[in-house]
LUMSEVEX-821271 format. One record per residue (C-alpha): residue number from 1; residue in three letters; x negated, y negated, z. Coordinates in pm, whole numbers, always signed. Example, Ala and Ser with C-alpha at 12.3 -4.5 7.8 and 13.67 -1.06 7.14 Angstrom:
<atoms>
{num = 1	residu = ALA	x = -1230	y = +450	z = +780}
{num = 2	residu = SER	x = -1367	y = +106	z = +714}
</atoms>
This chain:
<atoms>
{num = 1	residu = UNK	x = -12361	y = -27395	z = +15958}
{num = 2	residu = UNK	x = -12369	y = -27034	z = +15789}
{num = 3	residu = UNK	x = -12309	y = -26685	z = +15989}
{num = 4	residu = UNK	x = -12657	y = -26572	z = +15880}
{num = 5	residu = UNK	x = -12557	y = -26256	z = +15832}
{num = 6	residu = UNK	x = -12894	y = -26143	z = +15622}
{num = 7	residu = UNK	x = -13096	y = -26275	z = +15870}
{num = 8	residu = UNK	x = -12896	y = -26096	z = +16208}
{num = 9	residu = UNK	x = -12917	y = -25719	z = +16052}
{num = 10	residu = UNK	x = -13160	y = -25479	z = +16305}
{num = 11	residu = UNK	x = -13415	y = -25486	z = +16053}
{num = 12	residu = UNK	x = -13522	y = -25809	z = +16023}
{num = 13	residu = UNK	x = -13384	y = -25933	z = +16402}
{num = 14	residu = UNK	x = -13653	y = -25714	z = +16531}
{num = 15	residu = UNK	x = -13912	y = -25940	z = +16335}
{num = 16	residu = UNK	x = -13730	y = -26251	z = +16371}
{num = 17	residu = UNK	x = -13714	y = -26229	z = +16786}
{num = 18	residu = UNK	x = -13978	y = -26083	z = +17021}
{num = 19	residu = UNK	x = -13789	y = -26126	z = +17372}
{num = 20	residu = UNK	x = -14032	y = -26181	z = +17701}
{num = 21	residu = UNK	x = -13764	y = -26033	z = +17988}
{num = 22	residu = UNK	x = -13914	y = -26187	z = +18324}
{num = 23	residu = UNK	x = -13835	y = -26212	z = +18687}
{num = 24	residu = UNK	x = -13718	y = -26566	z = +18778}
{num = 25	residu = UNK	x = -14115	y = -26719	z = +18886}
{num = 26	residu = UNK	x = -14116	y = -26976	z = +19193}
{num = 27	residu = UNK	x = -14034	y = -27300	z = +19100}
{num = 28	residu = UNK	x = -14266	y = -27559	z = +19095}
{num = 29	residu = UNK	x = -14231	y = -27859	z = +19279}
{num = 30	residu = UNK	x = -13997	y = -28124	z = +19147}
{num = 31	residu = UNK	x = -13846	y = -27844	z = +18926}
{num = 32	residu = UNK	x = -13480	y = -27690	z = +18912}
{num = 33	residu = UNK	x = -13341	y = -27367	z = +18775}
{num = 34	residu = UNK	x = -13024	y = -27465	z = +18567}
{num = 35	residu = UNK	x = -12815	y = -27149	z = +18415}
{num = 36	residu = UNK	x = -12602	y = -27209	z = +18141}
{num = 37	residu = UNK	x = -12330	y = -27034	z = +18033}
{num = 38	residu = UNK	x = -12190	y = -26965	z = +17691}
{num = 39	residu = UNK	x = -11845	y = -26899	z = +17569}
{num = 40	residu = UNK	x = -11896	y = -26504	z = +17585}
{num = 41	residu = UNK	x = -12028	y = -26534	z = +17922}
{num = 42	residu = UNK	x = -12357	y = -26490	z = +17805}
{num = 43	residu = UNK	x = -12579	y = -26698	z = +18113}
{num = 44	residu = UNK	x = -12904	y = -26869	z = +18005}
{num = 45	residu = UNK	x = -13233	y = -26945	z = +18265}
{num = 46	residu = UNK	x = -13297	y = -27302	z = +18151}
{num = 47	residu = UNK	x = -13543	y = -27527	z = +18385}
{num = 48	residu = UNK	x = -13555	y = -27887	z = +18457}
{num = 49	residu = UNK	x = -13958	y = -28037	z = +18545}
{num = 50	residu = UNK	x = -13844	y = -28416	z = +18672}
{num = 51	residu = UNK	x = -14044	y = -28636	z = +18711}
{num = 52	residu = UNK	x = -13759	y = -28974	z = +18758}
{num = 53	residu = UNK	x = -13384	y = -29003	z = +18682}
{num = 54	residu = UNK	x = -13493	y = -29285	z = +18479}
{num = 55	residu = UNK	x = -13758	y = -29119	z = +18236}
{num = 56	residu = UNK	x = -13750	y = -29019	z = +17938}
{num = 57	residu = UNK	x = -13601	y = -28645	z = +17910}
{num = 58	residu = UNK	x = -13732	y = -28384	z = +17676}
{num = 59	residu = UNK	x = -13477	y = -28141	z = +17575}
{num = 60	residu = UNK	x = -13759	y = -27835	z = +17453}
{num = 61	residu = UNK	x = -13708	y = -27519	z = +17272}
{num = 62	residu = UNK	x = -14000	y = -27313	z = +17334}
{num = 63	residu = UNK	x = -14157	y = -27084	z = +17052}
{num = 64	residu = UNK	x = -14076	y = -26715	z = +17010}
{num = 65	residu = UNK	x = -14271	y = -26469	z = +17248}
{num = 66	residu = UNK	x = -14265	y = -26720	z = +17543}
{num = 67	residu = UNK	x = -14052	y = -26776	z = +17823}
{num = 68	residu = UNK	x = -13919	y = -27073	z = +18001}
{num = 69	residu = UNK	x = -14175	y = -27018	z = +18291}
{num = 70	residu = UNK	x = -14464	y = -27078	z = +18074}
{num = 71	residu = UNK	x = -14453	y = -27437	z = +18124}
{num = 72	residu = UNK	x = -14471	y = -27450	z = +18502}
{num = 73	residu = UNK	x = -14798	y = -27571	z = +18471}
{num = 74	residu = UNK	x = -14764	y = -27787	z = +18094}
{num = 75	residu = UNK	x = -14470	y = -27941	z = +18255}
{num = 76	residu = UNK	x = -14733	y = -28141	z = +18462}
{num = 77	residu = UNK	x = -14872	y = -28300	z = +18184}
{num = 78	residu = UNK	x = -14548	y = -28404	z = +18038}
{num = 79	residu = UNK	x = -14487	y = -28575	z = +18433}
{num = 80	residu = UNK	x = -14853	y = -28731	z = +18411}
{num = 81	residu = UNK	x = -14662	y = -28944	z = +18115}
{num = 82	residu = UNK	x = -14399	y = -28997	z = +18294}
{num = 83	residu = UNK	x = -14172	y = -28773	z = +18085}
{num = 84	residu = UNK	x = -13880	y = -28502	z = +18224}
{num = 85	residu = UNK	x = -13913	y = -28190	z = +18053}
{num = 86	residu = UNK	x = -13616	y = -27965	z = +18066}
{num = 87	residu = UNK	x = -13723	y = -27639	z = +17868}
{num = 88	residu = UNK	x = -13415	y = -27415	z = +17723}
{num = 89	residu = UNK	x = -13425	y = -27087	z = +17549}
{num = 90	residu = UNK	x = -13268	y = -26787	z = +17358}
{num = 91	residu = UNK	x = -13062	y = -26473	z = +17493}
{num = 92	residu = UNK	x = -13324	y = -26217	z = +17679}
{num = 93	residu = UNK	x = -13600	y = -26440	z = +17700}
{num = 94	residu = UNK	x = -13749	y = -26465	z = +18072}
{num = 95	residu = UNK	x = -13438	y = -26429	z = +18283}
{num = 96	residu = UNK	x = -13115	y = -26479	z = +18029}
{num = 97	residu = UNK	x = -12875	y = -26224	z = +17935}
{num = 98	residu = UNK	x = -12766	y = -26100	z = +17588}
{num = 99	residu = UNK	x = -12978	y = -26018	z = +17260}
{num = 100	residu = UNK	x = -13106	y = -26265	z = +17007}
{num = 101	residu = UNK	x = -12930	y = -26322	z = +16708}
{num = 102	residu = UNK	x = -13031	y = -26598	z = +16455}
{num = 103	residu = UNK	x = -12614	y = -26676	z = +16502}
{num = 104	residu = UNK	x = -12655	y = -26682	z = +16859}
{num = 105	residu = UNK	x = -12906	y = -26902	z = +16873}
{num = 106	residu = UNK	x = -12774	y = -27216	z = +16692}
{num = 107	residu = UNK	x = -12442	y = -27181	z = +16845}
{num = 108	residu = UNK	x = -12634	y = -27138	z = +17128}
{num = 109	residu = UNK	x = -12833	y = -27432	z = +17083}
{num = 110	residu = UNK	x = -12528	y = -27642	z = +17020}
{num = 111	residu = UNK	x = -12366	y = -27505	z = +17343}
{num = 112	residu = UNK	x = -12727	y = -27619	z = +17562}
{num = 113	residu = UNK	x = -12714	y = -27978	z = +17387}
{num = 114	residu = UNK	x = -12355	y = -28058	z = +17462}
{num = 115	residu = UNK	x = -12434	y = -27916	z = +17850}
{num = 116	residu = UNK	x = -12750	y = -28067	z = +17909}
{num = 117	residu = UNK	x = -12663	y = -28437	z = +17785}
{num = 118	residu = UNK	x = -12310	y = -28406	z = +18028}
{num = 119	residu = UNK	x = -12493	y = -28224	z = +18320}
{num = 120	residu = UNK	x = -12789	y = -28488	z = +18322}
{num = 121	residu = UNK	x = -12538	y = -28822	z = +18297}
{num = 122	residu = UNK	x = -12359	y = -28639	z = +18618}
{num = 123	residu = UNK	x = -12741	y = -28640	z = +18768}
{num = 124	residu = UNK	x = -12762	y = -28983	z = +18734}
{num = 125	residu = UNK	x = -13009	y = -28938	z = +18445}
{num = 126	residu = UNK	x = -13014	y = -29264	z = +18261}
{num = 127	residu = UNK	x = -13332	y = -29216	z = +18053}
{num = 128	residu = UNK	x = -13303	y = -29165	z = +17679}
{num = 129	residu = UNK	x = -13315	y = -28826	z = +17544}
{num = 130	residu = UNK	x = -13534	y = -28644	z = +17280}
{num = 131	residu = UNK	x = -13473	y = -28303	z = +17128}
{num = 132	residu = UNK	x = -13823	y = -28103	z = +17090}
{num = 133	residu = UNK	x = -13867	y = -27754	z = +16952}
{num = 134	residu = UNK	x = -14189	y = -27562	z = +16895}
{num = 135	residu = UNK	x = -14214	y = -27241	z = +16632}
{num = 136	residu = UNK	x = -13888	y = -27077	z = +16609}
{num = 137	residu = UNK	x = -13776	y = -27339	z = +16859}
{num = 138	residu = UNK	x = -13765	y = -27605	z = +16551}
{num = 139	residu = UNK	x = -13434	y = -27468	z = +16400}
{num = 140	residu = UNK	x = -13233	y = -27507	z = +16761}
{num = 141	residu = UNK	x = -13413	y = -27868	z = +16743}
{num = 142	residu = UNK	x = -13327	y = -27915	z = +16391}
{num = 143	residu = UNK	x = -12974	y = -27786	z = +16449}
{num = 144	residu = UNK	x = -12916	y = -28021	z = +16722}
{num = 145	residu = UNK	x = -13045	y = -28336	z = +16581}
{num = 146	residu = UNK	x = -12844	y = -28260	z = +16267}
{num = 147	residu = UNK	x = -12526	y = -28188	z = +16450}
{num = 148	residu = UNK	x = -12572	y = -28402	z = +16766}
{num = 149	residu = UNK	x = -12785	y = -28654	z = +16668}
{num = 150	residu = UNK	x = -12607	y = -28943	z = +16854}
{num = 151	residu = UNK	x = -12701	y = -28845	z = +17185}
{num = 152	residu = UNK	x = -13080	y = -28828	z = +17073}
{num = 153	residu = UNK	x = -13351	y = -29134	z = +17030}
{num = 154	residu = UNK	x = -13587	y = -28901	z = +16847}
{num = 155	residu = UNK	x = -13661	y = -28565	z = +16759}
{num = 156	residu = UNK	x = -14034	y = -28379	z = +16757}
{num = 157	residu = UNK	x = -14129	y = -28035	z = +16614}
{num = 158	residu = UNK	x = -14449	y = -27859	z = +16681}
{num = 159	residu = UNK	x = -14576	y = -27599	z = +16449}
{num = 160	residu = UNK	x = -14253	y = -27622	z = +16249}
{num = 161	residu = UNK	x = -14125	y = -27424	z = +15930}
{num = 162	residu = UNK	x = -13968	y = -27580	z = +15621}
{num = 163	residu = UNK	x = -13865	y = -27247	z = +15438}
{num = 164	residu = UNK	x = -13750	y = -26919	z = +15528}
{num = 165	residu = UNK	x = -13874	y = -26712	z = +15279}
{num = 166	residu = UNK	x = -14264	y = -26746	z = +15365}
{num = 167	residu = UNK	x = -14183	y = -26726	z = +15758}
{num = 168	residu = UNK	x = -14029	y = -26364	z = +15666}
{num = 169	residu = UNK	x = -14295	y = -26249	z = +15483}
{num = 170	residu = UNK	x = -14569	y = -26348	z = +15721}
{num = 171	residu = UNK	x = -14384	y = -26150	z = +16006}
{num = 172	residu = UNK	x = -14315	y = -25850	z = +15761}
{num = 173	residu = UNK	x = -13943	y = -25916	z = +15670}
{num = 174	residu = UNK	x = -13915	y = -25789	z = +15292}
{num = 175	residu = UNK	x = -13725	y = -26047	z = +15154}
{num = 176	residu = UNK	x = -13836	y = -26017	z = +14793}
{num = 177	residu = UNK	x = -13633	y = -25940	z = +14493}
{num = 178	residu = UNK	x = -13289	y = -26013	z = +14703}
{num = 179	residu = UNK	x = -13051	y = -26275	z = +14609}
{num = 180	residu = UNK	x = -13162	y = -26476	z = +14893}
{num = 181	residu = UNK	x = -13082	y = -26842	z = +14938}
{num = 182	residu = UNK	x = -13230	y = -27109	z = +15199}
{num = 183	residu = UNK	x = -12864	y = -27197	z = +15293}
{num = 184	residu = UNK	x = -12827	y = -26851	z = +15411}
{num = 185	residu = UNK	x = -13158	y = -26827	z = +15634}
{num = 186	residu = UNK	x = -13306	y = -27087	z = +15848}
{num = 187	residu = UNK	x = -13307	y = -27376	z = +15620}
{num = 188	residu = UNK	x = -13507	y = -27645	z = +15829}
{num = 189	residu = UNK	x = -13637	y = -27830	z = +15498}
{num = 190	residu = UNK	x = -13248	y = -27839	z = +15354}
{num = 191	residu = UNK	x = -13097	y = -27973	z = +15709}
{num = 192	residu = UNK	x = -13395	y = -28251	z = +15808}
{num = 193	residu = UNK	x = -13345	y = -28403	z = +15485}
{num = 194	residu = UNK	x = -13006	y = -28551	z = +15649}
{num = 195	residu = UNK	x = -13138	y = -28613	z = +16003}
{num = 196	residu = UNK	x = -13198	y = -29019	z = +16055}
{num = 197	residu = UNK	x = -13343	y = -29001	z = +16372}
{num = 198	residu = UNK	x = -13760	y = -29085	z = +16437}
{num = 199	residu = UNK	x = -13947	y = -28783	z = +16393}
{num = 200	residu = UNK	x = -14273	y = -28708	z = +16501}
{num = 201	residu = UNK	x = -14410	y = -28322	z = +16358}
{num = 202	residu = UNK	x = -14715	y = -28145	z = +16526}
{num = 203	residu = UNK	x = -14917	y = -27888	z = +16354}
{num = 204	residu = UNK	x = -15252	y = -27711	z = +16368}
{num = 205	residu = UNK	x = -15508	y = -27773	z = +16062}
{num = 206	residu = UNK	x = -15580	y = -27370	z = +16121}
{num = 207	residu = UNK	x = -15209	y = -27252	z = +16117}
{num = 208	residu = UNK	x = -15222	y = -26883	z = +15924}
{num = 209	residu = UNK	x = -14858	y = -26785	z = +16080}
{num = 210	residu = UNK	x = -14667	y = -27122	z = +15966}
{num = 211	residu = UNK	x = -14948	y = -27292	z = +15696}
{num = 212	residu = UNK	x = -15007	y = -27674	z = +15716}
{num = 213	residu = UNK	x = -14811	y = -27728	z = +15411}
{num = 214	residu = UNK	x = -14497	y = -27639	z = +15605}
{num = 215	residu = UNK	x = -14501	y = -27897	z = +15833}
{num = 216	residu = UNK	x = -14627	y = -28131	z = +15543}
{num = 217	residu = UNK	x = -14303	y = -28055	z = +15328}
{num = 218	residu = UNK	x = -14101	y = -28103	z = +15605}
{num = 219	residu = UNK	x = -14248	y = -28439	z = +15677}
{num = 220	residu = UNK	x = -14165	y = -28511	z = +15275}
{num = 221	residu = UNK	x = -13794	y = -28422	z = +15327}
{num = 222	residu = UNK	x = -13737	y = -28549	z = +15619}
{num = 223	residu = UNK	x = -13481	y = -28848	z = +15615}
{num = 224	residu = UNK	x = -13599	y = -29030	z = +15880}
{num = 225	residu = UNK	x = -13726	y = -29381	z = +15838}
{num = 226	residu = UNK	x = -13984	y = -29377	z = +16135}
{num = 227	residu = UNK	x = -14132	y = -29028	z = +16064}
{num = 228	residu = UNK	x = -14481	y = -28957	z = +16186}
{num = 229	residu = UNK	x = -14696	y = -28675	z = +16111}
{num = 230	residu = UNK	x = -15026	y = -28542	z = +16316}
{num = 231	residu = UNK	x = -15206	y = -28262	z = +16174}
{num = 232	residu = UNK	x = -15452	y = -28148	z = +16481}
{num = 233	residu = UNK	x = -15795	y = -27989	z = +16329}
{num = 234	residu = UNK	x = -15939	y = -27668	z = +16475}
{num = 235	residu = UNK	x = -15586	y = -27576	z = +16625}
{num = 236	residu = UNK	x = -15371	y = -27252	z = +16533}
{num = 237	residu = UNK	x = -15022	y = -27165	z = +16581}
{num = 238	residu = UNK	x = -15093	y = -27121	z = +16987}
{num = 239	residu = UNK	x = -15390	y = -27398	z = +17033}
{num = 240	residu = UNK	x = -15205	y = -27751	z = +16983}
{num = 241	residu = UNK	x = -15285	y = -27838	z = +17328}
{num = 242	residu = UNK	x = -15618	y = -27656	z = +17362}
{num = 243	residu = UNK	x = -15753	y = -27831	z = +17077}
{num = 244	residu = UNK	x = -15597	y = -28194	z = +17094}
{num = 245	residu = UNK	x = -15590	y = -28152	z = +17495}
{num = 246	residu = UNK	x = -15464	y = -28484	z = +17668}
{num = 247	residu = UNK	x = -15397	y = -28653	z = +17300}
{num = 248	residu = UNK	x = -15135	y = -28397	z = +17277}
{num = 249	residu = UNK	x = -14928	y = -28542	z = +17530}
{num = 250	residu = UNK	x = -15030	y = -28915	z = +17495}
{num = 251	residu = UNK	x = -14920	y = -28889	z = +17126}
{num = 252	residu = UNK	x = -14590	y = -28800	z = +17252}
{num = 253	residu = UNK	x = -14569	y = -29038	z = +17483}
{num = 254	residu = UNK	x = -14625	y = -29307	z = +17213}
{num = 255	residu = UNK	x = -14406	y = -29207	z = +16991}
{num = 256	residu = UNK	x = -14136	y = -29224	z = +17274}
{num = 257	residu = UNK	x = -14262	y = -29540	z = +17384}
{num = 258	residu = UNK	x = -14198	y = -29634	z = +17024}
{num = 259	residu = UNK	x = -13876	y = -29540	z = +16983}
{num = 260	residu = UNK	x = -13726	y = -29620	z = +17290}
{num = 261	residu = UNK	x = -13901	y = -29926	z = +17367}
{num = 262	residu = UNK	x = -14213	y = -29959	z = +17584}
{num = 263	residu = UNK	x = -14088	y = -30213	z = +17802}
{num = 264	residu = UNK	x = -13775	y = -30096	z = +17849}
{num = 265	residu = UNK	x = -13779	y = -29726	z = +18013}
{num = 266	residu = UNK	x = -14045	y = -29893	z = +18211}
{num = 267	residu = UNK	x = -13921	y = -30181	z = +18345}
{num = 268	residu = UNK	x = -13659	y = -29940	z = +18440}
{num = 269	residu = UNK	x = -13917	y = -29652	z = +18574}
{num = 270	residu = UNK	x = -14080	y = -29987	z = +18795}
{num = 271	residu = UNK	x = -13725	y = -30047	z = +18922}
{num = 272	residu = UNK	x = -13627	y = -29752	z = +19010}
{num = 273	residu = UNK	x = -13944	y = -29699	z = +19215}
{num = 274	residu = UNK	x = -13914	y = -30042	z = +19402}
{num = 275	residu = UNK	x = -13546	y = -29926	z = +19485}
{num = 276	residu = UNK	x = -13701	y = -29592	z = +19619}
{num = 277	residu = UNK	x = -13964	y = -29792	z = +19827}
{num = 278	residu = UNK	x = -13691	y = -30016	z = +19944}
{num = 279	residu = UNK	x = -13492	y = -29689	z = +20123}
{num = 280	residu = UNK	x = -13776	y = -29617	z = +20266}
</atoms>
């Protein structure tokens, strides 16, 4: 990891991070508020959609300009496929303290993996675990699989960037004519090329913010045997889901089923609910 110090001065973190402070919204049914706190006592508003101890859990870094209550009602459609979705996020997004650095957020990210994976095995949460990031949110997913990788079957990235450089310009960071190096920004194309584990990337055919070719190049230097690539026509940056609808969340749930094994994270779903039935 670098300090991205170009990246984290005021002029370009202002581009870079768009925070959406928010009231804590009612949770959902079958949903849990988990704070988690960082080693400056920073406290970040992560929630947990369950659906069973035994599923499959999605470890999600939502995009920029979005908050973790967003997915109150998406999280249903994850459950529908019998997937637990546990969406984190960055400092003073939705109801987390602090301010956004580029820093901050992969230590950050680092800090969420190594809690979530110990605070689900003390839940009893025995299903395998995929990191997922969306936007912005694939460099914490990046980061983690790169770093962590071992505690992860897979990783997924929707609407993903490869290289810094045309990210910044698109969101009116003047990067040109600086001595500016991947290693020292982002670097998502540089860091995937060592990542091993399955991937599975998500992009719109329509993407103007992050262009197709982004996700495309990262799918080239990706070093994962099983990678898979699905490039949804008519979508944006923001449509993935209103364009590909339920084959948005069924792809997902194949490459998981893939990875993981079909029959066995539902042999042990079936068992779990004939234990349930059996207490009952």
């Amino acid at each position: 990891m670098t300090e991205h110090s170009l990246l984290d001065r005021p002029e370009y973190l202002a581009h870079i991070f768009s925070p959406m402070p928010a009231a804590r919204s009612p949770l959902p049914e079958n949903a849990e508020d988990v704070f988690i706190t960082m080693t400056d006592g920073v406290r970040l508003g992560c929630r947990l959609y369950a659906v069973e101890p035994d599923s499959p859990t999605i470890l999600y870094f939502h995009g920029n300009g979005e908050a973790v209550s967003d997915y109150d009602e998406i999280a249903d459609d994850y459950r529908r496929q019998g997937l637990n979705l546990f969406v984190a996020t960055y400092r003073g997004y939705g109801w987390s303290d602090g301010t956004p650095t580029v820093a901050a957020m992969f230590g950050d990210a680092l800090a969420i993996s190594s809690f979530v994976t110990g605070w689900l095995a003390e839940k009893k949460f025995g299903g395998p675990l995929i990191v997922m990031g969306r936007s912005l949110g694939s460099a914490s997913a990046i980061e983690i699989a790169l770093h962590h990788g071992q505690h992860y079957k897979g990783m997924i990235l929707e609407s993903g960037f490869a290289d810094t450089l045309p990210l910044a310009a698109a969101l009116g960071i003047g990067l040109d004519g600086l001595d500016v190096r991947e290693e020292d920004c982002f670097n998502n194309g540089g860091k995937i090329a060592d990542i091993k584990l399955p991937t599975l990337i998500l992009h719109g055919a329509q993407d103007q913010l992050i262009p197709p070719y982004q996700a495309e190049k990262l799918q080239m230097q990706s070093g994962a045997k099983n990678k898979q690539f699905l490039l949804i026509p008519g979508a944006d940056h923001n449509s993935l889901i209103a364009m590909a609808g339920v084959q948005y969340f069924q792809c997902i749930r194949k490459f998981i089923d893939e990875i993981c094994g079909l029959n066995t994270w539902r042999k042990r779903r079936r068992q779990f609910k004939e234990n349930q039935n059996n207490r009952d």
